[in-house]
N, CA, C and O atoms as a GROMACS GRO file, in nm:
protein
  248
    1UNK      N    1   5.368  -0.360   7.147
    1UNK     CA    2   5.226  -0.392   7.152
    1UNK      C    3   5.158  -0.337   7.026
    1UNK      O    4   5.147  -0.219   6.992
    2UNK      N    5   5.123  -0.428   6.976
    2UNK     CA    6   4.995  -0.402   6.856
    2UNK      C    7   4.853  -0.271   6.920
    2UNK      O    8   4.787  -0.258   7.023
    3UNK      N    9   4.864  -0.201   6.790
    3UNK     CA   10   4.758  -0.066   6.816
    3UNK      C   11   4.649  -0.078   6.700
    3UNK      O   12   4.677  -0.076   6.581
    4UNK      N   13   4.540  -0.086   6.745
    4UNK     CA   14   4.448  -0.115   6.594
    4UNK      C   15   4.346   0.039   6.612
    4UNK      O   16   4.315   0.110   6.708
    5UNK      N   17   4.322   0.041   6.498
    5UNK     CA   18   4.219   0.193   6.503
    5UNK      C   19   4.103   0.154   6.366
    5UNK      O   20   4.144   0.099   6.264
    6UNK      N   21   3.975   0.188   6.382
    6UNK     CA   22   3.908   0.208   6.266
    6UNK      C   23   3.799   0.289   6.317
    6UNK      O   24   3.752   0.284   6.431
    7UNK      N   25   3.752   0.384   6.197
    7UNK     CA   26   3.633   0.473   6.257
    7UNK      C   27   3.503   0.395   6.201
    7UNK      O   28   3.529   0.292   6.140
    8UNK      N   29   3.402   0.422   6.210
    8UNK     CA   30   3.269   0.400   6.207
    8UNK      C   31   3.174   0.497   6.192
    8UNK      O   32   3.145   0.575   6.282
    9UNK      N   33   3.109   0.499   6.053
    9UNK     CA   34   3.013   0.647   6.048
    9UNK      C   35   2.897   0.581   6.035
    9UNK      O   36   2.900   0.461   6.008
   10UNK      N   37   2.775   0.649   6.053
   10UNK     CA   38   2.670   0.638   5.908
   10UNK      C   39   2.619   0.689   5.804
   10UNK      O   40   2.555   0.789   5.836
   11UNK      N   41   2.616   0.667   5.680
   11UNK     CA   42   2.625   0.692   5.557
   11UNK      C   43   2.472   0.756   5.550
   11UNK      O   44   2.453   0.877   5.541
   12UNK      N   45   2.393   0.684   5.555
   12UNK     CA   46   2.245   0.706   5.532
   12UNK      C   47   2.124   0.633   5.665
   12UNK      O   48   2.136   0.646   5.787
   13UNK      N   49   2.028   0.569   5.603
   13UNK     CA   50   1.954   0.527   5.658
   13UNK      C   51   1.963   0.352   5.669
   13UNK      O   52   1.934   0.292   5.772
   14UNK      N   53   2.008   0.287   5.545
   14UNK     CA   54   2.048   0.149   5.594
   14UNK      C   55   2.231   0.122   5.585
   14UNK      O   56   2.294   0.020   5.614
   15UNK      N   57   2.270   0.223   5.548
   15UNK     CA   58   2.417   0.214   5.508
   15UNK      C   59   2.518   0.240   5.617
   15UNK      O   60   2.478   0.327   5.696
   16UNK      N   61   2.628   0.195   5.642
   16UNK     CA   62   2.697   0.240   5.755
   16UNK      C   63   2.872   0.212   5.700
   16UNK      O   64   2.904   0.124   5.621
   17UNK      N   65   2.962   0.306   5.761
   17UNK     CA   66   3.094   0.284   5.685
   17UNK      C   67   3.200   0.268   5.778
   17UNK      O   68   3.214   0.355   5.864
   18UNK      N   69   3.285   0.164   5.774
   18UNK     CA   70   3.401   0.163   5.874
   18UNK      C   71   3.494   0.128   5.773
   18UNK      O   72   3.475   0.060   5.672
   19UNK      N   73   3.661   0.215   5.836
   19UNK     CA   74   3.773   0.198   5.754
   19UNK      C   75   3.849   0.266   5.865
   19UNK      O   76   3.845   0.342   5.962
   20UNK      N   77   3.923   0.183   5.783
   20UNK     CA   78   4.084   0.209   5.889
   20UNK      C   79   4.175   0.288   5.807
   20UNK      O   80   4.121   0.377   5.742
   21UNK      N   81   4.289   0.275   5.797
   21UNK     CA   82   4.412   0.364   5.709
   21UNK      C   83   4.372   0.418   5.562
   21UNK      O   84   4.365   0.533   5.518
   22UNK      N   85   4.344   0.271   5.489
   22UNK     CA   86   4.306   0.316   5.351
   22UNK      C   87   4.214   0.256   5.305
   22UNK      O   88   4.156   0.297   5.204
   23UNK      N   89   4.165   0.100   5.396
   23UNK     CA   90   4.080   0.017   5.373
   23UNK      C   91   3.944   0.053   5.416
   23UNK      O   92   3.934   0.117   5.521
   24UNK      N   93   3.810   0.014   5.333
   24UNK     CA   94   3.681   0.050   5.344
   24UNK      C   95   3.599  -0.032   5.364
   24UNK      O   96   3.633  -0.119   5.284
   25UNK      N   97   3.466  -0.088   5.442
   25UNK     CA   98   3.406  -0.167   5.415
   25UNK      C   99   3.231  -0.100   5.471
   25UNK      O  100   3.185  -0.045   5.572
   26UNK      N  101   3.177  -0.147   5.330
   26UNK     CA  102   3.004  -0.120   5.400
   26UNK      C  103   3.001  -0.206   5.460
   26UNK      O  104   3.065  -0.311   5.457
   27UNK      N  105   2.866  -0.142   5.569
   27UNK     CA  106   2.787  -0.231   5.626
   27UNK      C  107   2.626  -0.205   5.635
   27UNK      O  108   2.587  -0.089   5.647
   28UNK      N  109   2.551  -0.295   5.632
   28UNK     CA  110   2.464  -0.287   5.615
   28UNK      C  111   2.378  -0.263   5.751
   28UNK      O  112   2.325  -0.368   5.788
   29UNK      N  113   2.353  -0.160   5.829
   29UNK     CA  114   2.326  -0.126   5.962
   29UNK      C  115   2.136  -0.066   5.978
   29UNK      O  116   2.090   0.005   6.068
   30UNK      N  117   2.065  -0.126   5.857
   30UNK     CA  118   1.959  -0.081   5.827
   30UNK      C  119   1.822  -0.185   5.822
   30UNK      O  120   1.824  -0.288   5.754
   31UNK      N  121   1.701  -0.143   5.907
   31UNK     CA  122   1.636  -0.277   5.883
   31UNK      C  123   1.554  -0.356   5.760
   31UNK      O  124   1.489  -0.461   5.755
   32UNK      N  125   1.589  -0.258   5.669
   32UNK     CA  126   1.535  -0.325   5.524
   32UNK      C  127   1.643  -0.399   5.430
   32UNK      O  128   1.629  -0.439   5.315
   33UNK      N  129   1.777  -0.404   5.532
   33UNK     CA  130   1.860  -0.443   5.448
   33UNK      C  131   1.926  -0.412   5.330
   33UNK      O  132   1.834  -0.374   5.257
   34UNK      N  133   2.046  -0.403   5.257
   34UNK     CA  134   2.113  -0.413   5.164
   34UNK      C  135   2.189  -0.518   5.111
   34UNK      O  136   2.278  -0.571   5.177
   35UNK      N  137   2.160  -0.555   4.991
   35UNK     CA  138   2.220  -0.638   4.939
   35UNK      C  139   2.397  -0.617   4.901
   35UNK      O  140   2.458  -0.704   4.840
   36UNK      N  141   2.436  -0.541   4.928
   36UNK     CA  142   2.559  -0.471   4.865
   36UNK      C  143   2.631  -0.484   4.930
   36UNK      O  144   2.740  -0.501   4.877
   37UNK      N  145   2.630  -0.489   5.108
   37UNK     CA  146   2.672  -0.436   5.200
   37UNK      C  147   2.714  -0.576   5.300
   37UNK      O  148   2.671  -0.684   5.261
   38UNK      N  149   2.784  -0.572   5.407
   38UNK     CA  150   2.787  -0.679   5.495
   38UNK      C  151   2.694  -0.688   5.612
   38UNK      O  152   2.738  -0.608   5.694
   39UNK      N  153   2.597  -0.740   5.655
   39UNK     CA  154   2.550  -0.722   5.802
   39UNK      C  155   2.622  -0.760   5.861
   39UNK      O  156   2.713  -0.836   5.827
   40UNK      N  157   2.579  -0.683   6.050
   40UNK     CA  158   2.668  -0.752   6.130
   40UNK      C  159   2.718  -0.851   6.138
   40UNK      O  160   2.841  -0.847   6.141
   41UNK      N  161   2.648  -0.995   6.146
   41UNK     CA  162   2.652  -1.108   6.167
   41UNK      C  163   2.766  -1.176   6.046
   41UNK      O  164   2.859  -1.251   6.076
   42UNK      N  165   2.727  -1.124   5.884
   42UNK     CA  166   2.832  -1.123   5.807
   42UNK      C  167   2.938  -1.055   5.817
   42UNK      O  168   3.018  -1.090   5.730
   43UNK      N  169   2.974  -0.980   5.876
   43UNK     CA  170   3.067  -0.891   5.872
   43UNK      C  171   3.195  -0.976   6.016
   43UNK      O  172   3.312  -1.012   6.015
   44UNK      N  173   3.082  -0.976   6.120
   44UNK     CA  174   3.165  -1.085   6.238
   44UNK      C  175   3.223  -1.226   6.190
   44UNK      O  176   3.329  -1.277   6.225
   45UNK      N  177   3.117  -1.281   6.093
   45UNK     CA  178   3.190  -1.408   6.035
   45UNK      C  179   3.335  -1.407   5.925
   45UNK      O  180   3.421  -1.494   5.912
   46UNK      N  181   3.322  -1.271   5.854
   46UNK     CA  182   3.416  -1.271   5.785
   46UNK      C  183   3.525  -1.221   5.852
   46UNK      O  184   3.638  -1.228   5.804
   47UNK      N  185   3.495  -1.157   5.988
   47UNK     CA  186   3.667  -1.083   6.060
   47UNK      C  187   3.694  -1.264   6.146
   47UNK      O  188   3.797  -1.271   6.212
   48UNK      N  189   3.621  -1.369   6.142
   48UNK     CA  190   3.680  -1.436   6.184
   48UNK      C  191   3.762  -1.563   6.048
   48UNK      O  192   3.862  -1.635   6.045
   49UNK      N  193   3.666  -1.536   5.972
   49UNK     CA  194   3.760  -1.628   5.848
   49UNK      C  195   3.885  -1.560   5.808
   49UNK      O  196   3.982  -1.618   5.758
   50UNK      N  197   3.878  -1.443   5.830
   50UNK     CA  198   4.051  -1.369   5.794
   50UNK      C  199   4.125  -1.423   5.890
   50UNK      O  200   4.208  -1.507   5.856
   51UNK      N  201   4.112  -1.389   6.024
   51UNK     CA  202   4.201  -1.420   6.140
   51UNK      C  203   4.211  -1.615   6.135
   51UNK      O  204   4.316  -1.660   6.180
   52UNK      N  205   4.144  -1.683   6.102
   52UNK     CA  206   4.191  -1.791   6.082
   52UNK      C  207   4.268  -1.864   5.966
   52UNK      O  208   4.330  -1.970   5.979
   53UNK      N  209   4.247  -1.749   5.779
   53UNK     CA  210   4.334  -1.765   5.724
   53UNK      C  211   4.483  -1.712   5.747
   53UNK      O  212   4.593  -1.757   5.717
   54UNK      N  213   4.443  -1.607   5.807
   54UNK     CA  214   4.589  -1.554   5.865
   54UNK      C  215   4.686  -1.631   5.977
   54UNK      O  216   4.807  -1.651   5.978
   55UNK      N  217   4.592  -1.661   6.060
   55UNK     CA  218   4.674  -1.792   6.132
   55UNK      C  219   4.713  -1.904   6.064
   55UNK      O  220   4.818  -1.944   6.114
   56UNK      N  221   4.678  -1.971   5.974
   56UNK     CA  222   4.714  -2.081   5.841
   56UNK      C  223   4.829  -2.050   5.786
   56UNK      O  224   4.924  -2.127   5.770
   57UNK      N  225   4.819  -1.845   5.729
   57UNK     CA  226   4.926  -1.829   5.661
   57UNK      C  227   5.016  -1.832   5.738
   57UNK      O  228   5.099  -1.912   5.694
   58UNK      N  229   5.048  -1.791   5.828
   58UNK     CA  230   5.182  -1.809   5.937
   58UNK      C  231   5.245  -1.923   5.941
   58UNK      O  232   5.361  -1.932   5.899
   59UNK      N  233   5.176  -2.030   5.993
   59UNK     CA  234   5.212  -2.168   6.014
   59UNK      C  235   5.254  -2.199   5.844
   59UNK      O  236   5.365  -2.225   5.797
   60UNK      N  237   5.159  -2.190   5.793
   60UNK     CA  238   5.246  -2.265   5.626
   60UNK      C  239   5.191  -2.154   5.499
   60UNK      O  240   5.088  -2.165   5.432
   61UNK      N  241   5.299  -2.039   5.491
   61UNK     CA  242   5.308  -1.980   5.374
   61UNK      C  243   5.272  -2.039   5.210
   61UNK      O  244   5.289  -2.155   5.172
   62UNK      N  245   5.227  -1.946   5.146
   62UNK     CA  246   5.191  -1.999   5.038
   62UNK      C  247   5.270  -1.984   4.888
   62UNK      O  248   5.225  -2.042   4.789
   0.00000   0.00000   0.00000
């Protein structure tokens, strides 16, 4: 069985940080926004465009 782990801090006042082993990603958890950073809503859309390129890569390697 697959085990997934990532922590979740907050950085500041609009900044927020989750990472797993070695990988990092802002997020933007603030209501004035950051441009730098992912909001939720971006951040949910992009964990689903991975999991569907990753399902692609399986079926037909590149």
């Amino acid at each position: 069985m697959l085990e997934y782990r990532i922590a979740a801090r907050r950085i500041d006042v609009g900044t927020s940080l989750a990472s797993t082993t070695i990988a990092k990603v802002r997020m933007d958890t603030g209501l004035a926004g950051s441009p730098d950073a992912f909001n939720p809503t971006e951040l949910l859309l992009a964990a689903i465009a991975a999991c569907m390129i990753k399902g692609i890569e399986r079926l037909r390697p590149c």
